[in-house]
PDBQT receptor file of N, H, CA, C and O in Angstrom, charges set to zero:
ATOM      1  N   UNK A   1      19.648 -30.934  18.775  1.00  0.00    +0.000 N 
ATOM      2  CA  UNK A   1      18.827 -31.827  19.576  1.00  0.00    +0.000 C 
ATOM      3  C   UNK A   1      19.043 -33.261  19.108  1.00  0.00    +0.000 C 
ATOM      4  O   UNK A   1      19.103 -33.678  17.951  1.00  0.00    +0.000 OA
ATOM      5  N   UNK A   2      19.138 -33.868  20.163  1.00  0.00    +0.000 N 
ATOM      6  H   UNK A   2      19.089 -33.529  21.102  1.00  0.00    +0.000 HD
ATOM      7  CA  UNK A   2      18.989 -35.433  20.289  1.00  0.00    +0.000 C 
ATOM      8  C   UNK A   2      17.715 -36.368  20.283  1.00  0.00    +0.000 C 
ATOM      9  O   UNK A   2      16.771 -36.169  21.048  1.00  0.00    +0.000 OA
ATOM     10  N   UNK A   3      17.742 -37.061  19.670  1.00  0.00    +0.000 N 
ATOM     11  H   UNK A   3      18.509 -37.223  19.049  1.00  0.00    +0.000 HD
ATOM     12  CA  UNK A   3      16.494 -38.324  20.084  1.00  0.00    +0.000 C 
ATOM     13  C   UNK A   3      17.124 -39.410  21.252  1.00  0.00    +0.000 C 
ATOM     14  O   UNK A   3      17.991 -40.153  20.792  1.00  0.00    +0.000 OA
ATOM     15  N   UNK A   4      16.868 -39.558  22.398  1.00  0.00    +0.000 N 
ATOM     16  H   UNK A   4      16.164 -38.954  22.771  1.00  0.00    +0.000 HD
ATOM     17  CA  UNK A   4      17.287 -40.803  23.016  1.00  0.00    +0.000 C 
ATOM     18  C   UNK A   4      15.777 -41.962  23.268  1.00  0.00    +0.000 C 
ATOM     19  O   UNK A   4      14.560 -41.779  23.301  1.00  0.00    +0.000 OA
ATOM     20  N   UNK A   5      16.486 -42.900  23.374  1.00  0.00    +0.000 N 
ATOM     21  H   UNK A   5      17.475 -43.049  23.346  1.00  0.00    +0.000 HD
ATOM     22  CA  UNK A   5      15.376 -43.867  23.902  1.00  0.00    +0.000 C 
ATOM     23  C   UNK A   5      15.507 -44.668  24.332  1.00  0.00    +0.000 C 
ATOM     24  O   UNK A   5      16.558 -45.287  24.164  1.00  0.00    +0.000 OA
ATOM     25  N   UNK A   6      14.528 -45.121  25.131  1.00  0.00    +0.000 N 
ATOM     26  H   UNK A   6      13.675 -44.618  25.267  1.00  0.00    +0.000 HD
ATOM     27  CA  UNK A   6      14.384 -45.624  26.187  1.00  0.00    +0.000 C 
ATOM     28  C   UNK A   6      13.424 -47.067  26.098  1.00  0.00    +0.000 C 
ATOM     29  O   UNK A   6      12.636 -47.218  25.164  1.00  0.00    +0.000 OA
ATOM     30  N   UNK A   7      13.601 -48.173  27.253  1.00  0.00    +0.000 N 
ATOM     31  H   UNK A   7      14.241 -48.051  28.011  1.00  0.00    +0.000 HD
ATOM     32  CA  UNK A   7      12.678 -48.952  27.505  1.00  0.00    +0.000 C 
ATOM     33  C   UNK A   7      12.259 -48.923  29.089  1.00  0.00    +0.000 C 
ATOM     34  O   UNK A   7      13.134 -49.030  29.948  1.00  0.00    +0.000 OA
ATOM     35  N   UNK A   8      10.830 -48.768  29.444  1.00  0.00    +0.000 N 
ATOM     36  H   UNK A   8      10.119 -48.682  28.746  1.00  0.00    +0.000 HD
ATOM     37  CA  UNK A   8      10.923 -48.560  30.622  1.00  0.00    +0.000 C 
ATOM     38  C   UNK A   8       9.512 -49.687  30.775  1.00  0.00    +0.000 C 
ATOM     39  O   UNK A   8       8.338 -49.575  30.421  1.00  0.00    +0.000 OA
ATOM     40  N   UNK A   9      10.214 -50.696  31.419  1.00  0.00    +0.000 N 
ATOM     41  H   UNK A   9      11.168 -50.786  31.707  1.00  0.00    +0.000 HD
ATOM     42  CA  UNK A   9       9.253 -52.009  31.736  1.00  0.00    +0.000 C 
ATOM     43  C   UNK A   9       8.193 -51.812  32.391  1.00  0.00    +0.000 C 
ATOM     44  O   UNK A   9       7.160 -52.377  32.032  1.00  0.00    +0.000 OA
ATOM     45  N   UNK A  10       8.211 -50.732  33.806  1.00  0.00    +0.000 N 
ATOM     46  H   UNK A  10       9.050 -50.273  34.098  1.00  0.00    +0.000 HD
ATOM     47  CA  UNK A  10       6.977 -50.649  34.640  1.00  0.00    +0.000 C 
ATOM     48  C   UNK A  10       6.450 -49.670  34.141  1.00  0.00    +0.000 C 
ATOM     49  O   UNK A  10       5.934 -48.992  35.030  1.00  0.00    +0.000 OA
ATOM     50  N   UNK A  11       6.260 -49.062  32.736  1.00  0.00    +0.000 N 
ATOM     51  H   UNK A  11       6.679 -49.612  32.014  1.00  0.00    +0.000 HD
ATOM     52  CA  UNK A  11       5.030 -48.173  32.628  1.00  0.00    +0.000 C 
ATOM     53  C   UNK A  11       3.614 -49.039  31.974  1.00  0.00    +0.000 C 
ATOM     54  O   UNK A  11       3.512 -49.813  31.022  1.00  0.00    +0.000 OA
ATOM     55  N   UNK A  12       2.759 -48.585  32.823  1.00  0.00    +0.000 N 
ATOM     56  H   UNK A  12       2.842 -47.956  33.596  1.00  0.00    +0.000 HD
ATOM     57  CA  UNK A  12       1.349 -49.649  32.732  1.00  0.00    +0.000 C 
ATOM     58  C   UNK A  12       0.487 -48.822  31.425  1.00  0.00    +0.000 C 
ATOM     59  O   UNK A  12       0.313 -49.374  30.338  1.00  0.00    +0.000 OA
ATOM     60  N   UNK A  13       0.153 -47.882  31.629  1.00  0.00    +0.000 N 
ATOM     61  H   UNK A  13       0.294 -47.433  32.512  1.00  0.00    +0.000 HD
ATOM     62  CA  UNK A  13      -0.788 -46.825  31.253  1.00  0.00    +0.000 C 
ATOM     63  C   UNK A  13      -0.394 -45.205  30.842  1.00  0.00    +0.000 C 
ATOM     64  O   UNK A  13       0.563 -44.432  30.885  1.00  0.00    +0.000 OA
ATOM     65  N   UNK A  14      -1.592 -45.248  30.485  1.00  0.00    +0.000 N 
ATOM     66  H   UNK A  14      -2.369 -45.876  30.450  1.00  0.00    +0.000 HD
ATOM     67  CA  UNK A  14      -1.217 -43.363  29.775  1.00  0.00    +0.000 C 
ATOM     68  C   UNK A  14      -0.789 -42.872  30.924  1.00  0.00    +0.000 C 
ATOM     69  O   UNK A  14       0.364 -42.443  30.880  1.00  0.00    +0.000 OA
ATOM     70  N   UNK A  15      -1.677 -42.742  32.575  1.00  0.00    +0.000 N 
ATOM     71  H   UNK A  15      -2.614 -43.090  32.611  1.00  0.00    +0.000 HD
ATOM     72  CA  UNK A  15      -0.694 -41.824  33.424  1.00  0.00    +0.000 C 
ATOM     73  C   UNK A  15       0.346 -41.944  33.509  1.00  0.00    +0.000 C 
ATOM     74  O   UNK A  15       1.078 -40.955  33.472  1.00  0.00    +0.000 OA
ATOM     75  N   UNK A  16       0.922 -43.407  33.683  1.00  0.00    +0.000 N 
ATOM     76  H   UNK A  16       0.327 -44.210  33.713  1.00  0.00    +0.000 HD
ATOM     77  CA  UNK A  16       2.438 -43.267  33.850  1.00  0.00    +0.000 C 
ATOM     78  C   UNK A  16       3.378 -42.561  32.862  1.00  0.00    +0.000 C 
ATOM     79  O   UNK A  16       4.335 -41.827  33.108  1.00  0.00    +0.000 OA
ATOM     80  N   UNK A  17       2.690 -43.105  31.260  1.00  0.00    +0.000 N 
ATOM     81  H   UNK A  17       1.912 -43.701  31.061  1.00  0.00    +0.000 HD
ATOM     82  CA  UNK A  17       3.340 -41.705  30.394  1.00  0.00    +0.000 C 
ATOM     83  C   UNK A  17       3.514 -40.606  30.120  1.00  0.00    +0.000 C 
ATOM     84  O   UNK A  17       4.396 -40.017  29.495  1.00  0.00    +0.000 OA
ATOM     85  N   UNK A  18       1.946 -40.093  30.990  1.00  0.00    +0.000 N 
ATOM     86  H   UNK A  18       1.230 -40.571  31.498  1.00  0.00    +0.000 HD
ATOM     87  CA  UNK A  18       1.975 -38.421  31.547  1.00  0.00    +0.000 C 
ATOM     88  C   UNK A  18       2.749 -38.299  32.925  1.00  0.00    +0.000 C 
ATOM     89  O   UNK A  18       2.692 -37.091  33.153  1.00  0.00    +0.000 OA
ATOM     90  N   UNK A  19       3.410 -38.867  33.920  1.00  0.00    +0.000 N 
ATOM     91  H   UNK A  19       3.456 -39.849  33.735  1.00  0.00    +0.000 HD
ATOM     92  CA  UNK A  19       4.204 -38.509  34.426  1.00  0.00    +0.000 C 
ATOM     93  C   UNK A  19       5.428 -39.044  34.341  1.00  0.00    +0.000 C 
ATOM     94  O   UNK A  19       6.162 -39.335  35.285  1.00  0.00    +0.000 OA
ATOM     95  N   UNK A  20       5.673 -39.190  33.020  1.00  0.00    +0.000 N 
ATOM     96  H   UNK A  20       5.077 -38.953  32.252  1.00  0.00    +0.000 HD
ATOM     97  CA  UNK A  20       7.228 -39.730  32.573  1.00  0.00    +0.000 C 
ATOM     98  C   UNK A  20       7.813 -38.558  32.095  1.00  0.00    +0.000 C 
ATOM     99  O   UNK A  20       8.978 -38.189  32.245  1.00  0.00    +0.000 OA
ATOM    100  N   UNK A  21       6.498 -37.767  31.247  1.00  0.00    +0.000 N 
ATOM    101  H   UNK A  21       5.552 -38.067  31.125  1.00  0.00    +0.000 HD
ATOM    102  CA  UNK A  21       6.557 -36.453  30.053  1.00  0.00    +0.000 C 
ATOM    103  C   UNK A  21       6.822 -35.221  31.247  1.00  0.00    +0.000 C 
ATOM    104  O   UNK A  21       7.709 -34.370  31.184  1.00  0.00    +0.000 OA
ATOM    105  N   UNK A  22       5.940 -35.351  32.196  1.00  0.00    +0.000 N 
ATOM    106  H   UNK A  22       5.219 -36.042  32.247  1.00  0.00    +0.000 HD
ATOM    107  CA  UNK A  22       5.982 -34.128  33.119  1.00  0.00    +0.000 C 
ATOM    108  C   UNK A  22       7.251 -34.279  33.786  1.00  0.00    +0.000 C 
ATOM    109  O   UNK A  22       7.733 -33.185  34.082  1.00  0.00    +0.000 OA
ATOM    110  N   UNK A  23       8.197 -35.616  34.238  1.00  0.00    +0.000 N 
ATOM    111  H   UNK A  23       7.806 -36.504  33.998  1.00  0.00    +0.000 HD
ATOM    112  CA  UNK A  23       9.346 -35.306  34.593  1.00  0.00    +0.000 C 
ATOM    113  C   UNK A  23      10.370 -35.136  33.491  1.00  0.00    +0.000 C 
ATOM    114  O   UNK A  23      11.281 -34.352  33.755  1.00  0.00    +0.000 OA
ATOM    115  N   UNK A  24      10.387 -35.602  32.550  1.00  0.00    +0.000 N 
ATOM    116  H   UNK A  24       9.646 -36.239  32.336  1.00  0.00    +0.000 HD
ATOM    117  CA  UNK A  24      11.517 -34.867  31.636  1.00  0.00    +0.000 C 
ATOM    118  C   UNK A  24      11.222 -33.412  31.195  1.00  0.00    +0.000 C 
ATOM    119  O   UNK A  24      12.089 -32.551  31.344  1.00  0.00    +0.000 OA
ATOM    120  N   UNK A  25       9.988 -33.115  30.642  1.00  0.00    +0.000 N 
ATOM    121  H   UNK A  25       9.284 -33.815  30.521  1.00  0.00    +0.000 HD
ATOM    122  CA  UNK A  25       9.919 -31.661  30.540  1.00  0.00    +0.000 C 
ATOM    123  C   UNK A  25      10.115 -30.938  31.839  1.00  0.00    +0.000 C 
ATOM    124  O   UNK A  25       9.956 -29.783  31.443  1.00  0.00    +0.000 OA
ATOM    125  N   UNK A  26      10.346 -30.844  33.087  1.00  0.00    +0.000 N 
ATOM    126  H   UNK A  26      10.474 -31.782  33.409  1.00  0.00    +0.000 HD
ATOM    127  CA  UNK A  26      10.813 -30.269  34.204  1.00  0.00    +0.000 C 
ATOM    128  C   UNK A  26      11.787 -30.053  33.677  1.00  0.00    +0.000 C 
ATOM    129  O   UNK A  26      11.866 -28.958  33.120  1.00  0.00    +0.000 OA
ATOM    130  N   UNK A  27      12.944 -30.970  33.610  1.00  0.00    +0.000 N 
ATOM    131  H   UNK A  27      12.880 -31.860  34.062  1.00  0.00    +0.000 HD
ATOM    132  CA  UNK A  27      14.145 -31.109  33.231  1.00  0.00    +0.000 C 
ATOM    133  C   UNK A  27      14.473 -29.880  32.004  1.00  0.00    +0.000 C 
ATOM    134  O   UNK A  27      15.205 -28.890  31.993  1.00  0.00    +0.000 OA
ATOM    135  N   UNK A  28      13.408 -30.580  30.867  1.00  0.00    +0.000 N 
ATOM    136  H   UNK A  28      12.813 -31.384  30.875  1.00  0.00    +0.000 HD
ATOM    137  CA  UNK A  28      13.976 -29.754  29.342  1.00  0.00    +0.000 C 
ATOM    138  C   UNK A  28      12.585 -29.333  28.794  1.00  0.00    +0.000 C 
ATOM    139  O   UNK A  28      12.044 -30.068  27.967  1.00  0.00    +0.000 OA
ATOM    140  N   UNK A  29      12.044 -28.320  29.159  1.00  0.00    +0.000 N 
ATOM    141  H   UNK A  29      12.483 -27.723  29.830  1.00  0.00    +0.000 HD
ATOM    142  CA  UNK A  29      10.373 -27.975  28.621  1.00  0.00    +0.000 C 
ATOM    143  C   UNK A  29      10.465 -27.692  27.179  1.00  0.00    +0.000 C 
ATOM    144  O   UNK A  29       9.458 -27.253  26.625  1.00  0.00    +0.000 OA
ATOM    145  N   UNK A  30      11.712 -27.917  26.389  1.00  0.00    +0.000 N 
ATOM    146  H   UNK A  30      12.530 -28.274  26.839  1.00  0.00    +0.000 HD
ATOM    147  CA  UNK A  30      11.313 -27.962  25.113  1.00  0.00    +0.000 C 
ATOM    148  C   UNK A  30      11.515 -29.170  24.515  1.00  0.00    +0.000 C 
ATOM    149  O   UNK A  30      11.696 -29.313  23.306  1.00  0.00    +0.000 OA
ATOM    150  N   UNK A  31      11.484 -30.279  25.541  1.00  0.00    +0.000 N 
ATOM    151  H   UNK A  31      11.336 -30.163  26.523  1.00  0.00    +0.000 HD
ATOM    152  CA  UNK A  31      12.048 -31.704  25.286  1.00  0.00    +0.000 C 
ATOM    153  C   UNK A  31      10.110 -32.212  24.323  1.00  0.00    +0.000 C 
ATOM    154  O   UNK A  31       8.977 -31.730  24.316  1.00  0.00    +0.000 OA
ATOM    155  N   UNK A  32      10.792 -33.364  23.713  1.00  0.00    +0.000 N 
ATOM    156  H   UNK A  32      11.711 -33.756  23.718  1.00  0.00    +0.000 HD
ATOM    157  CA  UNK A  32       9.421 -33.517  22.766  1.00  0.00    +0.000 C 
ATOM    158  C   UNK A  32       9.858 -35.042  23.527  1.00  0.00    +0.000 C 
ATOM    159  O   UNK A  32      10.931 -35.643  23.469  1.00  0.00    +0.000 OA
ATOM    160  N   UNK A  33       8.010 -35.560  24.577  1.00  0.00    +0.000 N 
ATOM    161  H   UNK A  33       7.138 -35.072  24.624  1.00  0.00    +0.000 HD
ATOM    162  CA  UNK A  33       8.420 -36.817  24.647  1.00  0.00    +0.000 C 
ATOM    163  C   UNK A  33       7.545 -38.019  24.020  1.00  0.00    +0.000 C 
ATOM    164  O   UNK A  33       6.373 -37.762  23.744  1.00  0.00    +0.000 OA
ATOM    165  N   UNK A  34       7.857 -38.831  23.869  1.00  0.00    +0.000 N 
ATOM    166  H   UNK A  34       8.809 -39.040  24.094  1.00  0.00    +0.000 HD
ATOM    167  CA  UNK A  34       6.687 -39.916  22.707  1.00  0.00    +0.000 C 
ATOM    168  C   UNK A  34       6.677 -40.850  24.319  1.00  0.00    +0.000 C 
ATOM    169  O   UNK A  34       7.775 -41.303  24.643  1.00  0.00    +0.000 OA
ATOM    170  N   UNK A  35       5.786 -41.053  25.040  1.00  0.00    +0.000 N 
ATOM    171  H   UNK A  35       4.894 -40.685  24.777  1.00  0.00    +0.000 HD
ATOM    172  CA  UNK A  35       6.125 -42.814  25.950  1.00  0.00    +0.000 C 
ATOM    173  C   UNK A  35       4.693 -43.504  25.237  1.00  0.00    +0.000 C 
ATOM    174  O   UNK A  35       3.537 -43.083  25.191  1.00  0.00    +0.000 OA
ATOM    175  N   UNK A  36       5.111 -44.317  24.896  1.00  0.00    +0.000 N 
ATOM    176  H   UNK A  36       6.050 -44.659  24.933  1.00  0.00    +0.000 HD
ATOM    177  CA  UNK A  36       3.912 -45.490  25.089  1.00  0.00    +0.000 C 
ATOM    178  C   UNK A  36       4.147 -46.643  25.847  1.00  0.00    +0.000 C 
ATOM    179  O   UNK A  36       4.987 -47.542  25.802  1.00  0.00    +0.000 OA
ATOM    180  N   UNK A  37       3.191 -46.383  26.552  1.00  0.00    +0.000 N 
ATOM    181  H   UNK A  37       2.509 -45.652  26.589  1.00  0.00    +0.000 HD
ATOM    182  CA  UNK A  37       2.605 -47.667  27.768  1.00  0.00    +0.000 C 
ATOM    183  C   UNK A  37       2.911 -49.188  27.157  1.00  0.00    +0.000 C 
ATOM    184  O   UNK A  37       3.666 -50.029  27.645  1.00  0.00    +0.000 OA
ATOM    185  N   UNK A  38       1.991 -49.311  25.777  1.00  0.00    +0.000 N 
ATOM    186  H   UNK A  38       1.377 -48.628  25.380  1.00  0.00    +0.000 HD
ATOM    187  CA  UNK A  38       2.088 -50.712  25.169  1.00  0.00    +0.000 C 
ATOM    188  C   UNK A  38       3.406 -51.333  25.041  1.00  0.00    +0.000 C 
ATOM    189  O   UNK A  38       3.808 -52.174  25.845  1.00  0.00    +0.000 OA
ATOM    190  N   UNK A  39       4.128 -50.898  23.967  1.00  0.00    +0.000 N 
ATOM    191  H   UNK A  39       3.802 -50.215  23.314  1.00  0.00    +0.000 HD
ATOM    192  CA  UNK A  39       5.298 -51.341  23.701  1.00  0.00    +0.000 C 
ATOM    193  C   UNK A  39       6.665 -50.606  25.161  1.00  0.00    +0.000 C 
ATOM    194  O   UNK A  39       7.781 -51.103  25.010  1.00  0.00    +0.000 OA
ATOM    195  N   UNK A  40       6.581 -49.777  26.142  1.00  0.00    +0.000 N 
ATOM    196  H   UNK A  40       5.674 -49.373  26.265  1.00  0.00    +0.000 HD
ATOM    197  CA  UNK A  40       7.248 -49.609  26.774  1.00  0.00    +0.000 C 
ATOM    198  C   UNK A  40       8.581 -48.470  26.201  1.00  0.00    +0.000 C 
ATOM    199  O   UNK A  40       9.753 -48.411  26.573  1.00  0.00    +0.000 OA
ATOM    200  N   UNK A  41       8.222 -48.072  25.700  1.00  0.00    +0.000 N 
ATOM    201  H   UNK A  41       7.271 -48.119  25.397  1.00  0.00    +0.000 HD
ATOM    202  CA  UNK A  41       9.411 -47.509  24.884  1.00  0.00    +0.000 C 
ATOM    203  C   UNK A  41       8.689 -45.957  24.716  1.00  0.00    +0.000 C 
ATOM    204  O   UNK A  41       7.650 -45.459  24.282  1.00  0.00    +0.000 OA
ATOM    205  N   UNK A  42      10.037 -45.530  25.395  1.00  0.00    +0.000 N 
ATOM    206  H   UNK A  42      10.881 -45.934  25.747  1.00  0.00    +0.000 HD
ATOM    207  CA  UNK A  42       9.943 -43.568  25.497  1.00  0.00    +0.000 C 
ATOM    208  C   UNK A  42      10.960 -42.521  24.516  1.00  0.00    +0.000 C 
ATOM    209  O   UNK A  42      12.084 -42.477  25.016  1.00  0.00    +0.000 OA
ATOM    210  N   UNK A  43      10.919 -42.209  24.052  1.00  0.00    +0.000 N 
ATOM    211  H   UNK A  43      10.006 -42.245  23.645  1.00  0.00    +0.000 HD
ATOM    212  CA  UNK A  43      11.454 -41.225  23.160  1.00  0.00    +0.000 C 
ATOM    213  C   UNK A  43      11.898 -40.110  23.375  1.00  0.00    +0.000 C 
ATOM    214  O   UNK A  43      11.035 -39.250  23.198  1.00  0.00    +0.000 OA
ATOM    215  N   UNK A  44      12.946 -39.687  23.708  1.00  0.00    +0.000 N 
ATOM    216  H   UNK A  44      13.647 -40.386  23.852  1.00  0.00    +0.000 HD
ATOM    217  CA  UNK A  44      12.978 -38.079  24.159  1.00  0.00    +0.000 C 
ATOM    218  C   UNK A  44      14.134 -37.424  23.549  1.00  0.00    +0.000 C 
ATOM    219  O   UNK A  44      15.327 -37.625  23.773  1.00  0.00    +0.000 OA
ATOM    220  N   UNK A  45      13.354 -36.282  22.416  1.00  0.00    +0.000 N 
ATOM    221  H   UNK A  45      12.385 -36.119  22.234  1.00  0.00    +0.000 HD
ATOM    222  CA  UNK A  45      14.311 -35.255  21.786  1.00  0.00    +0.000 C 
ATOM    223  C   UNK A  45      14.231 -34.213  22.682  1.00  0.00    +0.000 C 
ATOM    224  O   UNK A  45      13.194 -33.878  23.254  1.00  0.00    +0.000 OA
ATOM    225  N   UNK A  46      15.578 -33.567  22.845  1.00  0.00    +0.000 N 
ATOM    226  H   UNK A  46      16.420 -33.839  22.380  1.00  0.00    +0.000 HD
ATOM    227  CA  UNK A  46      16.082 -32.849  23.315  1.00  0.00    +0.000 C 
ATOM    228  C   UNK A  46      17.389 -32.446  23.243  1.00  0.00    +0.000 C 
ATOM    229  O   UNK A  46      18.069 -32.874  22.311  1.00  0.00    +0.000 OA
ATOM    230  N   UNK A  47      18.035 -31.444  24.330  1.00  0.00    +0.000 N 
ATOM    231  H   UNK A  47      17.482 -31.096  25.087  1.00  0.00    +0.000 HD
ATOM    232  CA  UNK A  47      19.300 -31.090  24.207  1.00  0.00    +0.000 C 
ATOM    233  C   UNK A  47      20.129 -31.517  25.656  1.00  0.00    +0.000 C 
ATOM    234  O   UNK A  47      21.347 -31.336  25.689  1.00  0.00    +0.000 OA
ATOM    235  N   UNK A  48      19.615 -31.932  26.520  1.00  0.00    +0.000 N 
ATOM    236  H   UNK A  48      18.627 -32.079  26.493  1.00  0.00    +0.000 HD
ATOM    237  CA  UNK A  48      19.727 -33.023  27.628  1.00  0.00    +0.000 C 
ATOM    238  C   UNK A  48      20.648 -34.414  27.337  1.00  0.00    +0.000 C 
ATOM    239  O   UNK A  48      20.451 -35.236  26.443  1.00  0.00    +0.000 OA
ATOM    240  N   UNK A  49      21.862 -34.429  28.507  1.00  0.00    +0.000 N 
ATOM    241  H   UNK A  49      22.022 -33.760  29.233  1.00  0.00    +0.000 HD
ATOM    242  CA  UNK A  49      22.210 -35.798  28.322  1.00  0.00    +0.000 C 
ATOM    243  C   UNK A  49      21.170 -36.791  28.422  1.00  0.00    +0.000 C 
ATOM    244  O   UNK A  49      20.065 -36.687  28.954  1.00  0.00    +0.000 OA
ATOM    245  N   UNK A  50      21.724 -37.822  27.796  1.00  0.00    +0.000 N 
ATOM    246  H   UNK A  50      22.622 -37.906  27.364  1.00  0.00    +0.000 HD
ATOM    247  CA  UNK A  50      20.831 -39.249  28.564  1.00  0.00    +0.000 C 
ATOM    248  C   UNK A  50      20.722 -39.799  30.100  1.00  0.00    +0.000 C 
ATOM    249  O   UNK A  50      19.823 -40.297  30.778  1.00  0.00    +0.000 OA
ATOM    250  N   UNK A  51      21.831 -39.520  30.265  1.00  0.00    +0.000 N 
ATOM    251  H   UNK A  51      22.561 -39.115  29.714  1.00  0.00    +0.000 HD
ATOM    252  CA  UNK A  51      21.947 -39.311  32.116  1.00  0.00    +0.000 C 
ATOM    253  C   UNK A  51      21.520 -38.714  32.370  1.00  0.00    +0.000 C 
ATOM    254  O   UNK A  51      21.649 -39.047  33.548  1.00  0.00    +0.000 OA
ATOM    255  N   UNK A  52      20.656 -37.457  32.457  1.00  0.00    +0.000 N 
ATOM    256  H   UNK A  52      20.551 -37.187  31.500  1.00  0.00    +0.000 HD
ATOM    257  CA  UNK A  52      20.069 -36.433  33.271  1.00  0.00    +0.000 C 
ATOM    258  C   UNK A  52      18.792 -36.956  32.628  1.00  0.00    +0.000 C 
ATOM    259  O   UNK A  52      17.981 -37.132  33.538  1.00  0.00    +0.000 OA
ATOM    260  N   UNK A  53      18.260 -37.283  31.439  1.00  0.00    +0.000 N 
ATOM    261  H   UNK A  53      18.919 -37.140  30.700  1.00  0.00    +0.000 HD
ATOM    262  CA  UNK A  53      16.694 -37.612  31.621  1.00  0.00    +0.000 C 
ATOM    263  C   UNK A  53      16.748 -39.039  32.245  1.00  0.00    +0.000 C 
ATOM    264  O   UNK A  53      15.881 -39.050  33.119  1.00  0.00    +0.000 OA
ATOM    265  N   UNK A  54      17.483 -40.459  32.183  1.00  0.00    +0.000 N 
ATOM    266  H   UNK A  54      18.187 -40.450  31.473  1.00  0.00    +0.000 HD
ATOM    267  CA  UNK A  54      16.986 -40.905  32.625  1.00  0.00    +0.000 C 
ATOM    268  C   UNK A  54      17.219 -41.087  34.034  1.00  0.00    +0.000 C 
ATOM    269  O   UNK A  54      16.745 -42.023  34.679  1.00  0.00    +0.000 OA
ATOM    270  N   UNK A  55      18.175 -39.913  34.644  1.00  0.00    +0.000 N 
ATOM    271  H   UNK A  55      18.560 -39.153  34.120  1.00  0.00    +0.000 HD
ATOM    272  CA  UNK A  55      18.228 -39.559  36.172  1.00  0.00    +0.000 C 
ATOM    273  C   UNK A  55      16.525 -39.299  36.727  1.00  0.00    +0.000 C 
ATOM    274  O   UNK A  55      15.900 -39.724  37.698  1.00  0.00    +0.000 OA
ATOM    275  N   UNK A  56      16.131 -38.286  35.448  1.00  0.00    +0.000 N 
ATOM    276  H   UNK A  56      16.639 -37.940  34.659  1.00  0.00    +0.000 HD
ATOM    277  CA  UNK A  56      14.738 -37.793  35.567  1.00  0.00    +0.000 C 
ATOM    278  C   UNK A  56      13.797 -38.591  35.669  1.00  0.00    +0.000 C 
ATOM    279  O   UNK A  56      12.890 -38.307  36.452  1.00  0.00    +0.000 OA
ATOM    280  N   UNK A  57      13.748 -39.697  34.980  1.00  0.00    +0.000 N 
ATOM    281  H   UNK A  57      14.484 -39.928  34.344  1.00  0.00    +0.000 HD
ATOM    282  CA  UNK A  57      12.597 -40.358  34.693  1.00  0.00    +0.000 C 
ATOM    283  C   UNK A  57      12.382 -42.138  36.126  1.00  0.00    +0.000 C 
ATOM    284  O   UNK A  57      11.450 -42.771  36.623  1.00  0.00    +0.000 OA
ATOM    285  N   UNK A  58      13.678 -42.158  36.160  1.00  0.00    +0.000 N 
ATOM    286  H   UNK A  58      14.435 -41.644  35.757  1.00  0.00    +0.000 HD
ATOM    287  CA  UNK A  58      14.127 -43.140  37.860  1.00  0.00    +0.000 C 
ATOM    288  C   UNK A  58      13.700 -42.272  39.267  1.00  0.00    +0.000 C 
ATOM    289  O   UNK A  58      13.213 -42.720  40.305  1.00  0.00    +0.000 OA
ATOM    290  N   UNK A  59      14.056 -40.885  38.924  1.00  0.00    +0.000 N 
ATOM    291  H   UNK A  59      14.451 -40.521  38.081  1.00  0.00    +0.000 HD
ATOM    292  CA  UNK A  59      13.052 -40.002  40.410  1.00  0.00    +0.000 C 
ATOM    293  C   UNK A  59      11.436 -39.781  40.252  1.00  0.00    +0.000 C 
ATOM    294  O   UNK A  59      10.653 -39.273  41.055  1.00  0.00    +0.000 OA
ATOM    295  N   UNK A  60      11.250 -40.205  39.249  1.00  0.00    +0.000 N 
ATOM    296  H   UNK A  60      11.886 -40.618  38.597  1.00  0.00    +0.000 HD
ATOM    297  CA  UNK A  60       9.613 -40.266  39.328  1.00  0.00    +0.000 C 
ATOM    298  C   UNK A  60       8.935 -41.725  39.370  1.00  0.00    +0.000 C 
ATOM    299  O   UNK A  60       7.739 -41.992  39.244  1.00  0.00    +0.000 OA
ATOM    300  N   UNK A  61      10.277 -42.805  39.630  1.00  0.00    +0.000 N 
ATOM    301  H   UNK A  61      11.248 -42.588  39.732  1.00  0.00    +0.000 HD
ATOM    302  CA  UNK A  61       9.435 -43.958  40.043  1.00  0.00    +0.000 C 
ATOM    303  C   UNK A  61       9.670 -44.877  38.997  1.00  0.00    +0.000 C 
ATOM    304  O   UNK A  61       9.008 -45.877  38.721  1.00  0.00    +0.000 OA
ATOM    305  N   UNK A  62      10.811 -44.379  38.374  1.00  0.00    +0.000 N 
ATOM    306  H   UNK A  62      11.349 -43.567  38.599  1.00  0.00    +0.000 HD
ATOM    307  CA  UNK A  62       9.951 -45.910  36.726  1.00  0.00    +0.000 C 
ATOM    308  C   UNK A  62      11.798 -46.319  36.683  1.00  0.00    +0.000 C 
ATOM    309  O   UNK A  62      12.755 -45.573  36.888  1.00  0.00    +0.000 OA
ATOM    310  N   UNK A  63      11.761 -47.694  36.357  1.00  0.00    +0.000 N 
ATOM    311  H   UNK A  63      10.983 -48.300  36.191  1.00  0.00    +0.000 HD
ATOM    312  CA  UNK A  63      12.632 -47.828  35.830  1.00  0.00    +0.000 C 
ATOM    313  C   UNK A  63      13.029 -48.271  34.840  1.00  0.00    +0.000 C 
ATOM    314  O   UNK A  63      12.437 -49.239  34.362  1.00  0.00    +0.000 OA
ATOM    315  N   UNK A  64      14.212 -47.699  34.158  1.00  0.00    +0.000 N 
ATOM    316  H   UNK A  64      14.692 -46.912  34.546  1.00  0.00    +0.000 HD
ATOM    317  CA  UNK A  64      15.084 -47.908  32.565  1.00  0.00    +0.000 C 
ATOM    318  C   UNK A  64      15.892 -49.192  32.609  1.00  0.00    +0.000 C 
ATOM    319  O   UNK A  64      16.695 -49.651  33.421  1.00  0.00    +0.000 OA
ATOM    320  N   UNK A  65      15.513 -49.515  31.716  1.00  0.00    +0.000 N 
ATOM    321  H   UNK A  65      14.861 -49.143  31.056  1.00  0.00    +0.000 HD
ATOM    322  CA  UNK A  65      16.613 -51.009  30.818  1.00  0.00    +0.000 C 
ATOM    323  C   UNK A  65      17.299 -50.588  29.610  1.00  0.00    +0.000 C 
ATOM    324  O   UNK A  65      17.990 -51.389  28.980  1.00  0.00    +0.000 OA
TER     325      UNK A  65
């Protein structure tokens, strides 16, 4: 497993980090994800390219820098 990470500018709040977590775990349900809202920055261990989560995380609305 991998750690990737991420900055994702439009997450405001905890929901948006609960549906950042619910679209990568779709993806990898044994994926471990950290997002915090404040600093913008998402964390995701897994065994998933980085292209496929942050394919994942752009179809639920948010976008990566």
């Amino acid at each position: 497993m991998a750690t990737i990470n991420f900055t994702v500018p439009d997450m405001a709040c905890s929901a948006c980090a609960e549906t950042i977590t619910q679209a990568v775990q779709t993806l990898d349900a044994a994926a471990t994800v950290d997002a915090d809202p404040t600093s913008k920055a998402v964390a995701v261990t897994t065994t998933e390219t980085a292209e496929r989560i942050a394919a994942a995380i752009t179809n639920a609305g948010y976008t990566i820098q």
